[in-house]
Structures are given as structure tokens and as C-alpha cells.
PAFIMI-460937 format. One record per residue (C-alpha): x, y, z. Coordinates in Angstrom, 3 decimals, always signed. Example, Ala and Ser with C-alpha at 12.3 -4.5 7.8 and 13.67 -1.06 7.14 Angstrom:
<sites>
<site><c1>+12.300</c1><c2>-4.500</c2><c3>+7.800</c3></site>
<site><c1>+13.670</c1><c2>-1.060</c2><c3>+7.140</c3></site>
</sites>
This chain:
<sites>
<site><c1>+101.230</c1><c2>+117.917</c2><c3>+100.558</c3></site>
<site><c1>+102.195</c1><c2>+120.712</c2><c3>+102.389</c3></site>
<site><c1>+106.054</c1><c2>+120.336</c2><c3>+101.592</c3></site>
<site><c1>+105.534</c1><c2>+119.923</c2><c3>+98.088</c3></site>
<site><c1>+103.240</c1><c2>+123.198</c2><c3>+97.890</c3></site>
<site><c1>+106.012</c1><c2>+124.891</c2><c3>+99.640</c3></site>
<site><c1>+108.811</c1><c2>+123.692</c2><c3>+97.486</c3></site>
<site><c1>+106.509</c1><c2>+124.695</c2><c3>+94.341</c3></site>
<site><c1>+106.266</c1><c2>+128.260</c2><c3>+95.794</c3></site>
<site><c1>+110.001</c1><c2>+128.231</c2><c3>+96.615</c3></site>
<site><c1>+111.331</c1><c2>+126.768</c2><c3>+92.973</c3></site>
<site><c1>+108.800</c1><c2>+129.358</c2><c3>+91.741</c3></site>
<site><c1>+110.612</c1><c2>+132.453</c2><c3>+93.830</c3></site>
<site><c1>+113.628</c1><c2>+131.313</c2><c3>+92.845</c3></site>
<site><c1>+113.134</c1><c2>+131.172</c2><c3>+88.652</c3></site>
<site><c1>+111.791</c1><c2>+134.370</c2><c3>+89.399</c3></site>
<site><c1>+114.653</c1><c2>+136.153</c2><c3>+91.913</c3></site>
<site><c1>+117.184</c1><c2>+134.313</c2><c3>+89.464</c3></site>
<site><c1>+115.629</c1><c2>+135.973</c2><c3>+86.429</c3></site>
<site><c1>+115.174</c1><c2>+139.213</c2><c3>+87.657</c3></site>
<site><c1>+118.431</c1><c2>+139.173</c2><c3>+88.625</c3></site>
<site><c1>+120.248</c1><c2>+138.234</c2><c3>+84.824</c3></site>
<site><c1>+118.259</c1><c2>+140.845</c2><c3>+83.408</c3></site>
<site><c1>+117.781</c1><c2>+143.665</c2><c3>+85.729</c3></site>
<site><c1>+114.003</c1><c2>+143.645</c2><c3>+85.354</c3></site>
<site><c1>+110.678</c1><c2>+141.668</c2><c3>+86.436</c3></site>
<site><c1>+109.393</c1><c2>+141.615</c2><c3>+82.664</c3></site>
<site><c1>+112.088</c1><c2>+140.754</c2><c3>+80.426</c3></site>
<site><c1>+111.009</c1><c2>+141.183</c2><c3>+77.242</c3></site>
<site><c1>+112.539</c1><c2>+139.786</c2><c3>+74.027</c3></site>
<site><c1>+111.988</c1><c2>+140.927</c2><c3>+70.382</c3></site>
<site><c1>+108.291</c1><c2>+140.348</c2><c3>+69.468</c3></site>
<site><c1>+107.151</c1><c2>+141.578</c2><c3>+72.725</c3></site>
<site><c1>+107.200</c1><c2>+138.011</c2><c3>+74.250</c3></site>
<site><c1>+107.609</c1><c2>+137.317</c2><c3>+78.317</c3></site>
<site><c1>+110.815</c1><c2>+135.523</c2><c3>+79.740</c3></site>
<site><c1>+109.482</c1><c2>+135.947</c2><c3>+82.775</c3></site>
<site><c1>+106.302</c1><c2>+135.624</c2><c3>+84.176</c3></site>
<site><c1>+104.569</c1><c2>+138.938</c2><c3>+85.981</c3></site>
<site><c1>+103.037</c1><c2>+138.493</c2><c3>+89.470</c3></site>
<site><c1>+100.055</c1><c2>+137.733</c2><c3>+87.959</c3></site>
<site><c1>+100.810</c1><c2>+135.085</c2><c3>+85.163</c3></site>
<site><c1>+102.728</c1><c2>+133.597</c2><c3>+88.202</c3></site>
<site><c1>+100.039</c1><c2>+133.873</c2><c3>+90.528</c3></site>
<site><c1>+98.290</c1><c2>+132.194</c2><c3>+88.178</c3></site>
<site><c1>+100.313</c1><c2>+129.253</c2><c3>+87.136</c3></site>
<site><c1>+101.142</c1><c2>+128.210</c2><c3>+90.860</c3></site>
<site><c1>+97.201</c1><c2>+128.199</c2><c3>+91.159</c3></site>
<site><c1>+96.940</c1><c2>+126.274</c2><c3>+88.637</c3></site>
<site><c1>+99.536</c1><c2>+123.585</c2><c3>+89.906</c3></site>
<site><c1>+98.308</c1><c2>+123.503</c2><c3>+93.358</c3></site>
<site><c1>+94.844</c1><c2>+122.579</c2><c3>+92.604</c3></site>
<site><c1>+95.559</c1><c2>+120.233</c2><c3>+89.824</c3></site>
<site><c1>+97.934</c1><c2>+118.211</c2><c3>+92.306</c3></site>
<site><c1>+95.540</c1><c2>+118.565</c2><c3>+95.100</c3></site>
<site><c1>+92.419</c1><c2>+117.291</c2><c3>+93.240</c3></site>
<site><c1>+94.695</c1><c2>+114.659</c2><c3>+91.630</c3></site>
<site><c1>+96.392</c1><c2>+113.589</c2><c3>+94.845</c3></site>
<site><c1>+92.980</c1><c2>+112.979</c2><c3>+96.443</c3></site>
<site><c1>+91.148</c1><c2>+111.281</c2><c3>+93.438</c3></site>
<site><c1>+94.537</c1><c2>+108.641</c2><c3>+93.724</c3></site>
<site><c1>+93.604</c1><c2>+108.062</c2><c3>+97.091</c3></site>
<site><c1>+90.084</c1><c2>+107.550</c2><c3>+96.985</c3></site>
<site><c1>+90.667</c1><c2>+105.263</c2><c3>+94.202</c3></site>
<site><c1>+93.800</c1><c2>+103.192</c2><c3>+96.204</c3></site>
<site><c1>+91.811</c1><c2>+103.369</c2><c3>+99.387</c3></site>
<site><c1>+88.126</c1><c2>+102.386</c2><c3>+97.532</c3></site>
<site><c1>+89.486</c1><c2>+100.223</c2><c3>+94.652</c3></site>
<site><c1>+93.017</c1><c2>+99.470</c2><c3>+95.166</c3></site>
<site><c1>+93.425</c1><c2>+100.722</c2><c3>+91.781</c3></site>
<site><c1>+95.930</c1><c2>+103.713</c2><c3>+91.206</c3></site>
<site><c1>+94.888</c1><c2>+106.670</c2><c3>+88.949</c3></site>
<site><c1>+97.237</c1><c2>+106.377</c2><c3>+86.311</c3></site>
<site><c1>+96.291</c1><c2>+102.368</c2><c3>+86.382</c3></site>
<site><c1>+92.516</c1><c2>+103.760</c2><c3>+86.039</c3></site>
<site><c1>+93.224</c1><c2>+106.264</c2><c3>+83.435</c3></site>
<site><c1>+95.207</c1><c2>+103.195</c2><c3>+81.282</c3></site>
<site><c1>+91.362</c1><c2>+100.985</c2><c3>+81.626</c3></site>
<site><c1>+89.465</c1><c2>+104.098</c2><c3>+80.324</c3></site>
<site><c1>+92.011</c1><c2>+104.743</c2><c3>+77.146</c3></site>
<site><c1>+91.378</c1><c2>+101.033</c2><c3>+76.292</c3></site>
<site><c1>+87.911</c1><c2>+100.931</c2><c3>+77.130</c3></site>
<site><c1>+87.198</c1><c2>+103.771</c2><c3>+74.674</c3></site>
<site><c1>+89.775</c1><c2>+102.202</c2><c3>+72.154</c3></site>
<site><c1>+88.133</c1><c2>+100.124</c2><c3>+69.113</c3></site>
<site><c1>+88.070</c1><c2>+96.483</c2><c3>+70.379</c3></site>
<site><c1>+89.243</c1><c2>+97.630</c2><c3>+73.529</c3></site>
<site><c1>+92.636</c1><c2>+97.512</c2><c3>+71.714</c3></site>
<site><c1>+96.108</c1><c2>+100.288</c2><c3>+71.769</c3></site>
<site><c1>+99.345</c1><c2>+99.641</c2><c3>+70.576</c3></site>
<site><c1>+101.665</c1><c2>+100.007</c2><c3>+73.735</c3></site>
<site><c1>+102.928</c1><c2>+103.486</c2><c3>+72.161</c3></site>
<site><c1>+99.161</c1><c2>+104.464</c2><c3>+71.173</c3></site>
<site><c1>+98.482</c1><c2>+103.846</c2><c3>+74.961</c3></site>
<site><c1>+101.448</c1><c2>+105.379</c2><c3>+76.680</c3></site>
<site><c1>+100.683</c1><c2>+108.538</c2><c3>+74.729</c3></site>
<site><c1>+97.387</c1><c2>+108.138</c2><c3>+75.304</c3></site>
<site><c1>+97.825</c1><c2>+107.983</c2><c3>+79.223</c3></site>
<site><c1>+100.711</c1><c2>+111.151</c2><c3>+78.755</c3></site>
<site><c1>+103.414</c1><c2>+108.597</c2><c3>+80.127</c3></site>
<site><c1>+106.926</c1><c2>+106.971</c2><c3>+78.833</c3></site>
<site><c1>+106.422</c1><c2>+103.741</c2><c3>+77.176</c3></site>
<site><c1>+108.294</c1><c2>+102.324</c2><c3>+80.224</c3></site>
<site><c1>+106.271</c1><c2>+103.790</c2><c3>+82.968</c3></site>
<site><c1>+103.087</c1><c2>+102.360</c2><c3>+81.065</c3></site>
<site><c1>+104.671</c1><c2>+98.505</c2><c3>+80.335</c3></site>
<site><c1>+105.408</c1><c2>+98.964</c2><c3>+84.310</c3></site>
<site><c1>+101.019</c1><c2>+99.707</c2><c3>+84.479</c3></site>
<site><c1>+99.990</c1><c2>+97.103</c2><c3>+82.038</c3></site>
<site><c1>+102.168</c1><c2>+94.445</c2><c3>+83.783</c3></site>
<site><c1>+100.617</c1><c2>+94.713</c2><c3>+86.816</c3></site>
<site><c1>+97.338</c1><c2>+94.961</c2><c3>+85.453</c3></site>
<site><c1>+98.246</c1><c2>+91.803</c2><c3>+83.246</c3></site>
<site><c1>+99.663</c1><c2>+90.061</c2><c3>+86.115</c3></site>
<site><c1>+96.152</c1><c2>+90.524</c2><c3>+87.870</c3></site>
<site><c1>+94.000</c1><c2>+89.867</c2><c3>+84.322</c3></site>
<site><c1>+92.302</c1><c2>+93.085</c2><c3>+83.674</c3></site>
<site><c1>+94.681</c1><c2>+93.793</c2><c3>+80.714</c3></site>
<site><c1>+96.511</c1><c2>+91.174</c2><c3>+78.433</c3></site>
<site><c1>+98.595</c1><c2>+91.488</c2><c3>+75.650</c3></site>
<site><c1>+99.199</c1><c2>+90.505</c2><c3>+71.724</c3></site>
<site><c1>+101.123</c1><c2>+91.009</c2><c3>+69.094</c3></site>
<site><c1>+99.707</c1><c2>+93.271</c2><c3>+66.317</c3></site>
<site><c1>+98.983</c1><c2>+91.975</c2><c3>+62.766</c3></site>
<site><c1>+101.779</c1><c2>+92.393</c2><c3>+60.272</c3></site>
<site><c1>+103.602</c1><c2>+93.597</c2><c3>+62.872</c3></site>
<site><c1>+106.608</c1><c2>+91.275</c2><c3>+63.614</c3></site>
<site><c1>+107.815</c1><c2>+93.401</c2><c3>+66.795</c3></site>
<site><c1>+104.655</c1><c2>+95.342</c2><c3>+67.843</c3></site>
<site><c1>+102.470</c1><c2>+94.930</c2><c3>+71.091</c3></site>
<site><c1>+99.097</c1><c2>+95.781</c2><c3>+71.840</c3></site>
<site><c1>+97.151</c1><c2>+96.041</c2><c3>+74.912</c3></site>
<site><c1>+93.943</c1><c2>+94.673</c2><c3>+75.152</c3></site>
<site><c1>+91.013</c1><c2>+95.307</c2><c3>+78.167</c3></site>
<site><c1>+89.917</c1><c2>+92.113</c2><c3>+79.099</c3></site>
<site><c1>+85.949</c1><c2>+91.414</c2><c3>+80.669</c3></site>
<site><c1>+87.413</c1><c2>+91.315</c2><c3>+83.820</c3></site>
<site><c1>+89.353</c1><c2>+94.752</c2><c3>+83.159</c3></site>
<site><c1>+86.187</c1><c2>+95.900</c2><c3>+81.898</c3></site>
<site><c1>+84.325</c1><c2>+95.029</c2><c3>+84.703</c3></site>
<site><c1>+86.910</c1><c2>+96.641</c2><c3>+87.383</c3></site>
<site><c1>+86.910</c1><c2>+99.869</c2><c3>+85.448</c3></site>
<site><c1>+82.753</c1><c2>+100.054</c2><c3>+85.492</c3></site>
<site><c1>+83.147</c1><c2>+99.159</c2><c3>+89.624</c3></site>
<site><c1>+85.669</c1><c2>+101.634</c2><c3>+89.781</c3></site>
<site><c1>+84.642</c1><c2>+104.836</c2><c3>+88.041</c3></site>
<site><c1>+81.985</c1><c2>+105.508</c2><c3>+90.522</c3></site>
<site><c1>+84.654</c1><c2>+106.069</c2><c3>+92.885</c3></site>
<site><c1>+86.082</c1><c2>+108.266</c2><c3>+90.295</c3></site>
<site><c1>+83.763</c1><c2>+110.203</c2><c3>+88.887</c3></site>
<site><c1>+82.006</c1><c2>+110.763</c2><c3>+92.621</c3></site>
<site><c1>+85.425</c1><c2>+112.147</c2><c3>+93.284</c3></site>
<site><c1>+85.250</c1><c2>+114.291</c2><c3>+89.857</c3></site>
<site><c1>+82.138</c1><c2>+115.914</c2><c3>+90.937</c3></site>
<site><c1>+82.808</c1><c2>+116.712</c2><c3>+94.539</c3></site>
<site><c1>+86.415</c1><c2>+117.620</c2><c3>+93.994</c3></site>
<site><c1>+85.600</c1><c2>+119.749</c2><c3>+91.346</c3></site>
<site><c1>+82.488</c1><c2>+119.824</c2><c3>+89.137</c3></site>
<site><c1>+80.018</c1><c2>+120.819</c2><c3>+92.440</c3></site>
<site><c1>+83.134</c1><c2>+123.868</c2><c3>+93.172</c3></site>
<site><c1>+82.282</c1><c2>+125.565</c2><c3>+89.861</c3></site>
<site><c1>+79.034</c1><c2>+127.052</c2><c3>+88.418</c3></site>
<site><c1>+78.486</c1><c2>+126.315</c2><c3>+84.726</c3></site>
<site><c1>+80.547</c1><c2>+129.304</c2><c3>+83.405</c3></site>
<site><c1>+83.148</c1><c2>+128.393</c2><c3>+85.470</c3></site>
<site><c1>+83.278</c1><c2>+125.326</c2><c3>+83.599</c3></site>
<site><c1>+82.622</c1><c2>+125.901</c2><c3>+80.331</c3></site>
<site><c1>+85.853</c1><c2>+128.817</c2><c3>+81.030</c3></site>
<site><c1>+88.117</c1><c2>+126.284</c2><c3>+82.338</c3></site>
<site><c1>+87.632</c1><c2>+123.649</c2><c3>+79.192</c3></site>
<site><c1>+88.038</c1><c2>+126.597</c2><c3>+76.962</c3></site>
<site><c1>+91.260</c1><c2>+127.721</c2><c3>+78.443</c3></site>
<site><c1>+92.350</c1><c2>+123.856</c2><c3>+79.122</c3></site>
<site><c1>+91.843</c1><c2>+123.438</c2><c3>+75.240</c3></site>
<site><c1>+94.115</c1><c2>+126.184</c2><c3>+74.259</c3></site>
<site><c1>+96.935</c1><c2>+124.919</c2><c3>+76.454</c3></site>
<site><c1>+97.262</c1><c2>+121.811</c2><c3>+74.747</c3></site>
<site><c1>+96.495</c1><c2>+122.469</c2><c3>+71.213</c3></site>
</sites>
């Protein structure tokens, strides 16, 4: 952990000794008043913001591996078919779902296939599509494991921030992504 939190700070020094250096300035601005570069601040800010989104997501994995023997992003692909209707996503539907490449989630829902919490079909009228489908036994994995996870949510996170704190950080997770 600590060598990747250093190498974020130093790729972080660097953009910003590199950029200050091409244009002679720590705020480049461009027409429409827009930021090349981030000030301390906005920097401050963003490494912040990486460091405690990898820490709380590097320790939520390993509860979940250690507890469950079930990795995060293998967790995150039960609860996007879980919440699916019929327990059912197209492979592409899922690996966007999950934020992955359709590769890295086909690598997820073999293993999970291999071990019978997922299976898979092929979609109606569909000649070359593939869906993923949650199976009892996935079903009943992802109920045994999500009070691992969300016991981890709350005392990785929820319990470190008072209501405004949270209602704050959706609103500002919200715009980022719309």
C-alpha cells in the first residue's frame, strides 16, 4: 500500500513539475478560462480522493477474500445480477454494469460458473448473444457474503462520516459521473 501511495504522489509531482514546466506557469489556462493543470488544491484534493478510495477498496477485497473467498469485483458481478430482472445481464449489460472490459468480466463469470453461482445462456433472438444468469446457489453466496461487505461499508466508511458528510459526498460523487 505504501508503495503505491507513494508512486501516486510521485506520478502526481511529476504531471505537475512537467506541466509547469511546458507552460511557464502553475495554472495554465486555456481560452474559456478552463484549468490544464490542477492548483495545489484541486490536486490536494484528487490524490485524497484516490488514496482513500483505494484504501477502503483494498481492505473491503480483503475482508471479503479472507471471510468469503469471494473477490470484490466477483461480489460486485452477484449484486448487478441479483438486482437485474430474472437475475439476468447480457455479458456487455454486465461488464458495463461492473465498470470492466468484457474480457476481464467473461474471466469473473467463468470462475463463478466453474463454481455454480453464475451460469450462462444464450439470449432470445439472439443468434450470437450471451447472458449471465445468478443461480440459487449464487444467490445464496451473495446474501452470506454481503454481511461481510456491507459490515466493511459501514466501518470503513459510513461510521467515519456524520450525515452531512454523506449526503455531500453522494452529491459530489453524482456530478462526477453524470
Amino acid at each position: 500500500m505504501r508503495v503505491r501511495t507513494h508512486l501516486v504522489a510521485v506520478a502526481s509531482d511529476l504531471v505537475t513539475n512537467i506541466a509547469e514546466a511546458a507552460t511557464g506557469q502553475s495554472r495554465a489556462a486555456v481560452p474559456g478560462g478552463r484549468r490544464r493543470v490542477p492548483d495545489k488544491e484541486q490536486l490536494a484534493s484528487w490524490r485524497a480522493f484516490l488514496r482513500a478510495h483505494a484504501t477502503i477498496t483494498r481492505t473491503l477485497e480483503t475482508e471479503l477474500v479472507a471471510e468469503q473467498r469471494l473477490s470484490l469485483a466477483s461480489y460486485d458481478v452477484l449484486v448487478q445480477l441479483a438486482e437485474a430482472p430474472r437475475r439476468t445481464l447480457r455479458m456487455t449489460e454486465l461488464a458495463a454494469a461492473v465498470l470492466l472490459s468484457r474480457s476481464g468480466v467473461t474471466r469473473i463469470v467463468d470462475r463463478l460458473e466453474r463454481v455454480g453461482l453464475v451460469r450462462r445462456s444464450a439470449v432470445e433472438n439472439d443468434g450470437r448473444g450471451v447472458a449471465a444468469i445468478l443461480t440459487e446457489a449464487g444467490l445464496n453466496r451473495l446474501r452470506i457474503a454481503s454481511r461481510t461487505h456491507l459490515a466493511g461499508v459501514v466501518t470503513h466508511f459510513a461510521d467515519r462520516l456524520n450525515a452531512d458528510d454523506l449526503a455531500a459526498l453522494e452529491r459530489i460523487s453524482r456530478r462526477l459521473v453524470d
